[in-house]
N, C-alpha and C positions, 0 to 999 in steps of 0.2 A: 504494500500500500504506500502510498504518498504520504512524505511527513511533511507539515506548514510550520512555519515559524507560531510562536505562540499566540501573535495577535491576529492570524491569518494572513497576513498580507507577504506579499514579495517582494524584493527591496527592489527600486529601480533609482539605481546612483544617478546626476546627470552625467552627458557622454564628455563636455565641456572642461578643459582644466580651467584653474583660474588663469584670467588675466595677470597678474602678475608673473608667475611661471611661465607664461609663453611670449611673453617679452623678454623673459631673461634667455628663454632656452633660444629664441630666435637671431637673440644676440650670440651667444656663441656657438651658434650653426653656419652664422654669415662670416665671424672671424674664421673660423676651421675651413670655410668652404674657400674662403680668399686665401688660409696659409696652404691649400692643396692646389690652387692656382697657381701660387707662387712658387712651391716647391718643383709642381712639374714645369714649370715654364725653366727655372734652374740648373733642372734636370737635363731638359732637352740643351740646353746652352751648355751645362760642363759636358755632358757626352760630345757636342760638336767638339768644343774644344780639344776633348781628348780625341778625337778621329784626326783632328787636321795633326793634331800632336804626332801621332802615330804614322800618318801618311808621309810627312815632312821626314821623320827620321826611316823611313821605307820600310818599317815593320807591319807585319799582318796585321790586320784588323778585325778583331773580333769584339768591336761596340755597334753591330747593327740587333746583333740578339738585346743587349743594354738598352740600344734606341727603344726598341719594338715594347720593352716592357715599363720604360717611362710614359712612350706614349699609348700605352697601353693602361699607366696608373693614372694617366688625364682624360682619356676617355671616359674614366670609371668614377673620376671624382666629379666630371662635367654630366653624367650621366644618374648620377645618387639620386638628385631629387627627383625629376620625374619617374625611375623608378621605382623609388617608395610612396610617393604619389599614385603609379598606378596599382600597385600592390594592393596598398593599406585606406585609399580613397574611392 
């Protein structure tokens, strides 16, 4: 059989966090999301540098797998929100 709470009812929390909370969480979603900009963009710069590094002194190059996975960690942080977005909305 079915057990009720004791005053019969079932609780319905609202779905809402507070205001206060989603301006602070919003603030550091927008820092974190600007230091994953920043760091791939970084990324991609010191990898170049290091290829032309490497080409200049005529050693093999093995920083295009490096490229692929930087720009591969900007796709992913350029990609977060609407993904969670379509998930969770």
């Amino acid at each position: 059989m079915y057990r009720y709470l004791a005053d019969g009812g079932v609780p319905d929390p609202s779905p809402n966090a507070p205001d206060e909370l989603t301006g602070k969480v919003d603030t550091v979603l927008g820092i974190v999301a600007w230091a994953g900009t920043a760091a791939g963009v970084a990324g991609v710069l010191i990898t170049g540098a290091m290829m032309s590094i490497s080409m200049r002194r005529g050693e093999g190059s093995e920083h295009m797998g490096r490229l692929g996975m930087v720009l591969g960690g900007c796709v992913l942080v350029a990609a977060a929100g609407p993904l969670v977005n379509f998930v969770f909305v």
